[in-house]
ZADO-1210 file (C-alpha; in nm, 4 decimals, padded with zeros to 6 digits):
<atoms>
<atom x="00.0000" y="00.0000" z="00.0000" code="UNK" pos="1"/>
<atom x="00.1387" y="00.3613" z="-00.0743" code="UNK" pos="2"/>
<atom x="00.0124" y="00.6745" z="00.1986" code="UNK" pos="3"/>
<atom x="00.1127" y="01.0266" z="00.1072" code="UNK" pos="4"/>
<atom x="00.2126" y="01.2192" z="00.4286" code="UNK" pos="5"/>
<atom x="00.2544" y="01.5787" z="00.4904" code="UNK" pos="6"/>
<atom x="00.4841" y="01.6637" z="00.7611" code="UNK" pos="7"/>
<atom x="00.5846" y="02.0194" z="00.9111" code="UNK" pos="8"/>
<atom x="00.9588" y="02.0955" z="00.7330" code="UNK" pos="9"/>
<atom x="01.1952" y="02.4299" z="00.7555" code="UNK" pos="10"/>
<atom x="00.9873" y="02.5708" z="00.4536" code="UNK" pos="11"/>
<atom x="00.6588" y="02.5396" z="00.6049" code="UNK" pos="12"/>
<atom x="00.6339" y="02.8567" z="00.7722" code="UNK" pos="13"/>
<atom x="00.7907" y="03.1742" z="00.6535" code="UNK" pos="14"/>
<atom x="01.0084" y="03.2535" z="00.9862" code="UNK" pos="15"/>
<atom x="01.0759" y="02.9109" z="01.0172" code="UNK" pos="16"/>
<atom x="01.2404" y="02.9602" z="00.7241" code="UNK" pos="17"/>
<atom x="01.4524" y="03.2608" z="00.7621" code="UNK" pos="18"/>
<atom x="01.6160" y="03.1110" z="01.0662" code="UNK" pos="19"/>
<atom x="01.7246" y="02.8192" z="00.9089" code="UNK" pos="20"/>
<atom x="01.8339" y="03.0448" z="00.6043" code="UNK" pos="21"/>
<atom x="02.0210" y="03.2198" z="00.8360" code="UNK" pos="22"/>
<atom x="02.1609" y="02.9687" z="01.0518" code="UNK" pos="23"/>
<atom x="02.2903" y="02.6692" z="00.8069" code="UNK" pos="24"/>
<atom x="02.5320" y="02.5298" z="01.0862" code="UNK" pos="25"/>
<atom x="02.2209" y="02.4708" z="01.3397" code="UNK" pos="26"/>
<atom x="01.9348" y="02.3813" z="01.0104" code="UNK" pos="27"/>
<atom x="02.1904" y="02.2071" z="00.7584" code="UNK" pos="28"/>
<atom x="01.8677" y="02.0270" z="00.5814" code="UNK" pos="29"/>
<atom x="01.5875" y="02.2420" z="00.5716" code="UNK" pos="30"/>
<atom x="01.3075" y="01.9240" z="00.4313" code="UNK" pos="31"/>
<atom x="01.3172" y="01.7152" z="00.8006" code="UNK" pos="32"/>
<atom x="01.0960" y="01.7671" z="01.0241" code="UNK" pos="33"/>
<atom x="01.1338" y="02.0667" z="01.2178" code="UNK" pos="34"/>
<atom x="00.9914" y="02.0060" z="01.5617" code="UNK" pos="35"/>
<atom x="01.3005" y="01.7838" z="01.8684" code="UNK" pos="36"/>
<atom x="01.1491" y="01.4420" z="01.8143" code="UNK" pos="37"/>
<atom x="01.1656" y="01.4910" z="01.4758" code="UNK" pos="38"/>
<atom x="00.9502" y="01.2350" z="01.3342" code="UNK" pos="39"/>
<atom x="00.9278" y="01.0703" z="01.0648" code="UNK" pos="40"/>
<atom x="01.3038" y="01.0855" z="01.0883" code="UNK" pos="41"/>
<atom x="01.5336" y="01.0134" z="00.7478" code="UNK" pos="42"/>
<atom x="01.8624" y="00.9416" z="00.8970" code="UNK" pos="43"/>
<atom x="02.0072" y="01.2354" z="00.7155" code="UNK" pos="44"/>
<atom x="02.3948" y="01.2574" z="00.8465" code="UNK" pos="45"/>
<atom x="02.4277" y="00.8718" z="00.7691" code="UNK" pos="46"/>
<atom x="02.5239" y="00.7504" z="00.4244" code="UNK" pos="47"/>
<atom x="02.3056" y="00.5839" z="00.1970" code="UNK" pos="48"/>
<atom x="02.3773" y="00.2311" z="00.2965" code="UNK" pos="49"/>
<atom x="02.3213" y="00.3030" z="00.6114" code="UNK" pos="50"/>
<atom x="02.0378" y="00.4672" z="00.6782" code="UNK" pos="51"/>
<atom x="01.7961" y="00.3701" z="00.9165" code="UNK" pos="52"/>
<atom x="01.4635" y="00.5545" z="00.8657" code="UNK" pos="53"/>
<atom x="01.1839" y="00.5896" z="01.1165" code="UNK" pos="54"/>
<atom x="00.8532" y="00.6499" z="01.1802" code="UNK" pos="55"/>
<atom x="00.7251" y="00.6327" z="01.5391" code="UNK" pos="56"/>
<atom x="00.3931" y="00.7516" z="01.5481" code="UNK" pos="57"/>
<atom x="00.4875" y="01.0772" z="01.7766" code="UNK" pos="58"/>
<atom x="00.3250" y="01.2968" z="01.5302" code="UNK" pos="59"/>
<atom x="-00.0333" y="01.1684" z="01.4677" code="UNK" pos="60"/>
<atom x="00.0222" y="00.8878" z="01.7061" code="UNK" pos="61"/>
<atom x="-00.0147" y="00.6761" z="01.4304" code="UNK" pos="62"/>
<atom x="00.0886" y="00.2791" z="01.5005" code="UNK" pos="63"/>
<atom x="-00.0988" y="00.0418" z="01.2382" code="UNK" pos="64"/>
<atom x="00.2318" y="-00.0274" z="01.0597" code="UNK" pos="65"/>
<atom x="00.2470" y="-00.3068" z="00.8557" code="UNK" pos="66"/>
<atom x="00.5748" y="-00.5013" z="00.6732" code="UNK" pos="67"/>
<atom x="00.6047" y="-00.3423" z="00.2857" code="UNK" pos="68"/>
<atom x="00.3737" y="-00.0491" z="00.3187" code="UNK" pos="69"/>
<atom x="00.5298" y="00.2786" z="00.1277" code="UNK" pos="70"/>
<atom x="00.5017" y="00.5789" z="00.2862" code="UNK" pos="71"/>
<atom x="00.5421" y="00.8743" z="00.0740" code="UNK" pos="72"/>
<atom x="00.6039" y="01.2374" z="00.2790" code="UNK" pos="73"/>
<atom x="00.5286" y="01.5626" z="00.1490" code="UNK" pos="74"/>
<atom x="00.6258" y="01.9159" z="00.2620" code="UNK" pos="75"/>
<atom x="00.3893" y="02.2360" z="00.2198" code="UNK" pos="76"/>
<atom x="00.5916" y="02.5183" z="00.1181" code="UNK" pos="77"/>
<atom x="00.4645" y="02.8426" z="00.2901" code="UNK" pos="78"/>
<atom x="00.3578" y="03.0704" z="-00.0583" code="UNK" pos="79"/>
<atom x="00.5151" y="03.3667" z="00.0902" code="UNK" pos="80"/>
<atom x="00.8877" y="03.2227" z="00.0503" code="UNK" pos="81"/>
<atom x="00.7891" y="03.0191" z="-00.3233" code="UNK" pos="82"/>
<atom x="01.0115" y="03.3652" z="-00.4984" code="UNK" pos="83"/>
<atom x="01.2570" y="03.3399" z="-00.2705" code="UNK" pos="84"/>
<atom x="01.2815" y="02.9989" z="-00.3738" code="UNK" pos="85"/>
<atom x="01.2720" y="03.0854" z="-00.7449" code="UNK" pos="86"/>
<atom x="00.9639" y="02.8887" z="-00.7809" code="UNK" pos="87"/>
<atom x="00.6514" y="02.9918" z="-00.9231" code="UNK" pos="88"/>
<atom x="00.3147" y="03.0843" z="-00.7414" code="UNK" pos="89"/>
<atom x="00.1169" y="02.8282" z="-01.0248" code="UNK" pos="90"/>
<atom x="-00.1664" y="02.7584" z="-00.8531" code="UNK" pos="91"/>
<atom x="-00.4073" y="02.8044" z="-00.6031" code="UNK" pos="92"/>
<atom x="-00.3886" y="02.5076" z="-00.4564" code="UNK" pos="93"/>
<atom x="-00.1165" y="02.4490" z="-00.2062" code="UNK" pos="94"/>
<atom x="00.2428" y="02.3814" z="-00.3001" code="UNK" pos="95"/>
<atom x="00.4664" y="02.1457" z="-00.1563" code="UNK" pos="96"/>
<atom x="00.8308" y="01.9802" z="-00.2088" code="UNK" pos="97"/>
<atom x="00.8444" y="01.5880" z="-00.2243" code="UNK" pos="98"/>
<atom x="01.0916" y="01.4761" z="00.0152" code="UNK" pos="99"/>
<atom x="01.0635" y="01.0774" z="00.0639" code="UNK" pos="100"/>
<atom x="00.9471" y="00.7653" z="-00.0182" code="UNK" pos="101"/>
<atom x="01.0098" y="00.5214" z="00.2772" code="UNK" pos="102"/>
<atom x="00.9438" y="00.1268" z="00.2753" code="UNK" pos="103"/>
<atom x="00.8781" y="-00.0524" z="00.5821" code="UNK" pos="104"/>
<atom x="01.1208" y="-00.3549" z="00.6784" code="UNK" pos="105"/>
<atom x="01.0481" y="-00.4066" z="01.0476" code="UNK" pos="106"/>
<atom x="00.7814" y="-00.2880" z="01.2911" code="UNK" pos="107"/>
<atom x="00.8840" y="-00.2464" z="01.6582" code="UNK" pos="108"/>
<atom x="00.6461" y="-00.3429" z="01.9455" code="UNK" pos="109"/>
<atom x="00.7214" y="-00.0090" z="02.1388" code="UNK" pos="110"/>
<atom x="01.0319" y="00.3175" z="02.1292" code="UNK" pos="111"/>
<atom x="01.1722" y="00.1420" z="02.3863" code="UNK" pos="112"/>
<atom x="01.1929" y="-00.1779" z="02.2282" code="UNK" pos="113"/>
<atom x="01.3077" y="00.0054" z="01.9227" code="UNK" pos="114"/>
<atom x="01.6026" y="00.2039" z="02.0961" code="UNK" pos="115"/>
<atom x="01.7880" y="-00.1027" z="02.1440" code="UNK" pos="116"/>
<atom x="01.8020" y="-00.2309" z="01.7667" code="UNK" pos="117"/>
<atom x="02.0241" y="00.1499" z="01.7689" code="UNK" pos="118"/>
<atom x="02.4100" y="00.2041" z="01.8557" code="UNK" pos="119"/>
<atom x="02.5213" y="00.5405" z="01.9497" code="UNK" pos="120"/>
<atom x="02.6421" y="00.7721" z="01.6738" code="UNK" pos="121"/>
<atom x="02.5291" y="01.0752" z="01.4748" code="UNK" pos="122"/>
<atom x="02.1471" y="01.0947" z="01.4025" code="UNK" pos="123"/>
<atom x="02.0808" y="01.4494" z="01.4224" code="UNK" pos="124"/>
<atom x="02.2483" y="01.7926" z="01.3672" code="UNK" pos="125"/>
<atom x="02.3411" y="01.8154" z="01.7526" code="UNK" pos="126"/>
<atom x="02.3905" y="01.6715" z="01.9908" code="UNK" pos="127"/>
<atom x="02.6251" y="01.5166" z="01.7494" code="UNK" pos="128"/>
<atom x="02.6127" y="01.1656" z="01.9124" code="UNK" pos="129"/>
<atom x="02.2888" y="01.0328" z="02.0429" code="UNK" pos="130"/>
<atom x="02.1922" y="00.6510" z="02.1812" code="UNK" pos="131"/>
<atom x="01.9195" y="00.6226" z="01.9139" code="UNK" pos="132"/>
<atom x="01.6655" y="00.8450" z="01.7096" code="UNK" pos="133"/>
<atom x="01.4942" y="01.1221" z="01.8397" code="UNK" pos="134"/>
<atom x="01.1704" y="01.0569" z="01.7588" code="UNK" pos="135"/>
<atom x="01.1607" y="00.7757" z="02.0267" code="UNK" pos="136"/>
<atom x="01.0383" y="00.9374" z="02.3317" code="UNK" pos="137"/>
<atom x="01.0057" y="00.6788" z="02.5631" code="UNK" pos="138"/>
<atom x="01.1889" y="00.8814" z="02.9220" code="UNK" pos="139"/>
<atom x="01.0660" y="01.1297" z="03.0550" code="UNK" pos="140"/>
<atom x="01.2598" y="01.4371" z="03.1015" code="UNK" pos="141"/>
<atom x="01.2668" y="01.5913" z="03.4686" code="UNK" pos="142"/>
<atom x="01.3643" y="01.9868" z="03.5510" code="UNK" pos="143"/>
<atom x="01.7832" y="01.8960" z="03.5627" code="UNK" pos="144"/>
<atom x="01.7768" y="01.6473" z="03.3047" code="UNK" pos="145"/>
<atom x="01.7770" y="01.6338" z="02.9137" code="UNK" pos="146"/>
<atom x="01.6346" y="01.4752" z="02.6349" code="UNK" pos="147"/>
<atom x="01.8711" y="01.2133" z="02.5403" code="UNK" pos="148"/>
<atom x="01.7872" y="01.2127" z="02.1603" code="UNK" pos="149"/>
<atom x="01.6280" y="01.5194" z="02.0856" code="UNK" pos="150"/>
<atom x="01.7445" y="01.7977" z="01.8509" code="UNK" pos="151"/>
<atom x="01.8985" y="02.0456" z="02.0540" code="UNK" pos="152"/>
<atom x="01.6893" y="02.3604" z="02.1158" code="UNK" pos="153"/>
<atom x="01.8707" y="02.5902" z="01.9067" code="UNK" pos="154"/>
<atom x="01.7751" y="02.3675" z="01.5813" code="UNK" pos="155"/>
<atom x="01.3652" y="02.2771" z="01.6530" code="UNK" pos="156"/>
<atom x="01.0936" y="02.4420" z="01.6817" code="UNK" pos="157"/>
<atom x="00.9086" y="02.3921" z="01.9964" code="UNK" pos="158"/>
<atom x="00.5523" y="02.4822" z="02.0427" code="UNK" pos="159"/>
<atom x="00.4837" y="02.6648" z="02.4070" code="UNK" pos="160"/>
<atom x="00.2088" y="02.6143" z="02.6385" code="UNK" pos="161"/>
<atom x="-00.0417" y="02.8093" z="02.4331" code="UNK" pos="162"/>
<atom x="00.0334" y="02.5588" z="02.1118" code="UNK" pos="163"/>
<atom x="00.2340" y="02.8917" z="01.9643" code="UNK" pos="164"/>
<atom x="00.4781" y="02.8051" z="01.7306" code="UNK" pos="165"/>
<atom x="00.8582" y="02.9485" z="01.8515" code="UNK" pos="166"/>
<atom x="01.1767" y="02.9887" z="01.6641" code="UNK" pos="167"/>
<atom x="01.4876" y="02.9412" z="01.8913" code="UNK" pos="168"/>
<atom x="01.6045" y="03.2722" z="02.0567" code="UNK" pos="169"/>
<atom x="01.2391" y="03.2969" z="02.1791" code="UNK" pos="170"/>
<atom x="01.1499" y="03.0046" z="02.3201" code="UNK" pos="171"/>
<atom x="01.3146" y="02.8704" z="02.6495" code="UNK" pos="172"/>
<atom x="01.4653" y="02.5257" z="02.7561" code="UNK" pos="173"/>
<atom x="01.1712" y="02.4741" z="02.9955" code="UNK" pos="174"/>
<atom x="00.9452" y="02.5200" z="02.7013" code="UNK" pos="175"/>
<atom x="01.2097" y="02.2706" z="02.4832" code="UNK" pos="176"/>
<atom x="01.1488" y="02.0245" z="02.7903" code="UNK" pos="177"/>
<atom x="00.8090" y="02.0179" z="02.8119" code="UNK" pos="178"/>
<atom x="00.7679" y="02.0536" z="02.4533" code="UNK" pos="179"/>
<atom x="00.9206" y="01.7035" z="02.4500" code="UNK" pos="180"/>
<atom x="00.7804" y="01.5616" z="02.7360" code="UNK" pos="181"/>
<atom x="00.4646" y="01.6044" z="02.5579" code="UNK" pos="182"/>
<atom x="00.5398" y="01.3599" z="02.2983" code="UNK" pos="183"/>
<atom x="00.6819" y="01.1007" z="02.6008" code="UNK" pos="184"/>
<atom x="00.3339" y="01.1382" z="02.6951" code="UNK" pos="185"/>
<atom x="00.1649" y="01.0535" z="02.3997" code="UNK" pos="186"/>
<atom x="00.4063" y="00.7815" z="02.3509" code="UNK" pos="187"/>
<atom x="00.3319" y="00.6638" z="02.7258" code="UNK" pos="188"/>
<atom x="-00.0517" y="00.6698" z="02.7108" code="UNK" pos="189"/>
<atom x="-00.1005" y="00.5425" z="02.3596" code="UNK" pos="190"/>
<atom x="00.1863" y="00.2765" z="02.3416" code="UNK" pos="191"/>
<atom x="00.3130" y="00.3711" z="02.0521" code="UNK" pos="192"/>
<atom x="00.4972" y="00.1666" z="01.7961" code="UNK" pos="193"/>
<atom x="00.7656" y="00.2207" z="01.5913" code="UNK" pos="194"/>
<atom x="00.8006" y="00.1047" z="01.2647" code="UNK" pos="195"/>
<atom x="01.2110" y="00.1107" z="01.0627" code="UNK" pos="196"/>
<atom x="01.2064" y="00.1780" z="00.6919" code="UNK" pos="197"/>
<atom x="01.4485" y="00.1996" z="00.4164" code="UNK" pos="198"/>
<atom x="01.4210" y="00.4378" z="00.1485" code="UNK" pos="199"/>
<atom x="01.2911" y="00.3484" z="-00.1960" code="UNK" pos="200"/>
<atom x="01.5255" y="00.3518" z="-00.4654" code="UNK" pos="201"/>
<atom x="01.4689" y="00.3538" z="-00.8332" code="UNK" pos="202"/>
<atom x="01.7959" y="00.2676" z="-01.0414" code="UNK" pos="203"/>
<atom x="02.0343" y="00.2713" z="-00.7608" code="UNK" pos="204"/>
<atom x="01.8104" y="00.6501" z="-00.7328" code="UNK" pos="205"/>
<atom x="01.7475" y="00.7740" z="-00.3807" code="UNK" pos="206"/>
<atom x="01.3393" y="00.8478" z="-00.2750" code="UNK" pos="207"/>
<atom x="01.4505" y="01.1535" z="-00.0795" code="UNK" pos="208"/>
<atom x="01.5205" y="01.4835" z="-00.0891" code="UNK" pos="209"/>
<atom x="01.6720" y="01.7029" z="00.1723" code="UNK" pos="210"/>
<atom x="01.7001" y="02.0147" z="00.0183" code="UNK" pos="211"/>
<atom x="01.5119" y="02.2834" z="-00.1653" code="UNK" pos="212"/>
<atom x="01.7171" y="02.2432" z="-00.4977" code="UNK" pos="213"/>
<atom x="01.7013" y="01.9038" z="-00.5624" code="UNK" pos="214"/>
<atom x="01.3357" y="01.8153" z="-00.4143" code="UNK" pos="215"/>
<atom x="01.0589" y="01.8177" z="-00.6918" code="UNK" pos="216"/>
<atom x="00.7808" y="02.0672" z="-00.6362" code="UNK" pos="217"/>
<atom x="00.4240" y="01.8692" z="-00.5917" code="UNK" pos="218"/>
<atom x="00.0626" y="01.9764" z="-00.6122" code="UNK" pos="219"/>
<atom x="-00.2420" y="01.8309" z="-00.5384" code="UNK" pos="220"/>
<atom x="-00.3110" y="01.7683" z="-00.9136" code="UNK" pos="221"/>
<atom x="00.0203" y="01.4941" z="-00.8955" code="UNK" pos="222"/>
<atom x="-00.2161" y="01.2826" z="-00.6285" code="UNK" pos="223"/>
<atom x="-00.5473" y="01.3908" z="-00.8740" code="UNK" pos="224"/>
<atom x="-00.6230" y="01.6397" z="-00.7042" code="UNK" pos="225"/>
<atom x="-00.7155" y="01.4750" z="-00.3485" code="UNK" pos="226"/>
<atom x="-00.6916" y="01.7332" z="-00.0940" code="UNK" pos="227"/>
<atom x="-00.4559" y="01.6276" z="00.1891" code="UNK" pos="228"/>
<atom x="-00.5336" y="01.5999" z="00.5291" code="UNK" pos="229"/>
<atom x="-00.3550" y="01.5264" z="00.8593" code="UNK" pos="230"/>
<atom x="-00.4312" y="01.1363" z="00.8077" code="UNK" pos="231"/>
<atom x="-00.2755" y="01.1522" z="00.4756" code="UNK" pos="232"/>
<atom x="-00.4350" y="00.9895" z="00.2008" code="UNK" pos="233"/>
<atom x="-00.4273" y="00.5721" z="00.0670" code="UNK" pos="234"/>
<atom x="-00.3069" y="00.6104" z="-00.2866" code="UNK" pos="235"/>
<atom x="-00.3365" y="00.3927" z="-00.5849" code="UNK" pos="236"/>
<atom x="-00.0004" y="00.1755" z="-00.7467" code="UNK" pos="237"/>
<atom x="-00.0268" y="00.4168" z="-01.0442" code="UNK" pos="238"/>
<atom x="-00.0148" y="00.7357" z="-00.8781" code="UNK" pos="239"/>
<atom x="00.2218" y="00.6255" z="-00.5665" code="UNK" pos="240"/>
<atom x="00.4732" y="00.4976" z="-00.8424" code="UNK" pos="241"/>
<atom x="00.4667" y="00.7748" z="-00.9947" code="UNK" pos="242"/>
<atom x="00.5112" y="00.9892" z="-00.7586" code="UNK" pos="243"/>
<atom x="00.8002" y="00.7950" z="-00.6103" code="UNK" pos="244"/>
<atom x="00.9624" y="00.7917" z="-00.9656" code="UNK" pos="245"/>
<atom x="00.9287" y="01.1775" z="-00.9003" code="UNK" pos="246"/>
<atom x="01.1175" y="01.2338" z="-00.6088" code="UNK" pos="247"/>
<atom x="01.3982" y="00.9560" z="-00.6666" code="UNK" pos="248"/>
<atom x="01.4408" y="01.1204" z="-01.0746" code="UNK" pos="249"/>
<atom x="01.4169" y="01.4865" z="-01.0182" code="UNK" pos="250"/>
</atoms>
């Protein structure tokens, strides 16, 4: 089965984006997910061969994975930022960059169970060495300790207690904390799964897409013109091919 999946990405909001414009060292890919337990997570800083990608329900506590499904994530691009981009406002219709095309290999019984299939090394842009992914949330984070996977503060967004999106510089590493321990608790109370993918490839071709020059620019007319939602959307073989042909060619 192929599922097209938006997720929330550097480009998605227009401040969002300046910071990470500005600040390449702490927002080196702009097209991952943008929030500490970055999920779904791409593996970006590993190479090819070795990337682990995955998806651990954190974001829309998803968990019915199953062995083989495709999983096909989409970015909206916020239309304020397409000229910066050089990329033309074509449509009314939102606009979004195709990042990845995932395959599932293994599904995990909880983040917990998951973190242990992991070895210490670089998954994110910092801390630079981490015990597994960050979007396995499965300790909770008092008032003197850290998160010991998430992105650091200075390259997420948090939201704050008001569900107020904040760049870093204004938001605080209380806010960071509790910003994470909010996904531990969704993890907790919903036992979450987690599910470890590869990425497609097409002709020794990479499904993914980490930056804005390379990643092909998507409408709603390249899914026939289903309007996306936070569930995503089932897709047919014909137009999940095709659209994983997209990403992995462009």
């Amino acid at each position: 089965m192929y599922k097209l999946l938006t997720f929330e990405s550097w480009v998605t909001r227009n401040t969002w984006y300046t910071y990470a414009k500005k600040f390449v060292e702490r927002v080196p890919y702009m097209l991952v997910d943008r929030s500490p337990c970055t999920d779904p997570f791409f593996d970006p800083f590993a190479f090819s061969s070795e990337r682990r990608p995955l998806i651990s329900g954190l974001c829309r506590a998803r968990k019915n994975f199953n062995v083989g499904d495709i999983y096909i994530y989409v970015t909206r691009i916020d239309k304020s930022i397409l000229k910066d981009l050089g990329i033309a406002n074509i449509s009314n219709s939102p606009t979004y960059f195709g990042v990845a095309a995932i395959r599932i290999k293994k599904v995990y019984n909880s983040h917990e169970e998951a973190s242990l299939a992991f070895t210490p090394r670089r998954y994110i842009v910092n801390p630079n060495l981490t015990p597994y992914p960050p979007n396995l949330a499965f300790n909770s984070c008092g008032s003197k300790a850290s998160p010991e996977a998430a992105v650091d503060k200075d390259s997420c967004i948090i939201f704050d207690e008001k569900r107020r999106p904040r760049i870093p510089g204004e938001s605080s590493v209380d806010q960071w904390k509790a910003h994470y321990n909010e996904y531990y608790i969704r993890q907790r109370n919903r036992s979450l799964r987690a599910a470890e993918c590869e990425i497609v490839s097409l002709d020794n071709k990479e499904a993914l897409k980490l930056d804005t020059h390379s990643a092909p620019i998507l409408t709603n007319n390249d899914w026939d013109g289903m309007q996306l939602n936070v569930q995503g959307l089932n897709l047919t073989d014909d137009v999940g091919s095709r659209l994983v042909k997209r990403i992995a060619e462009n």
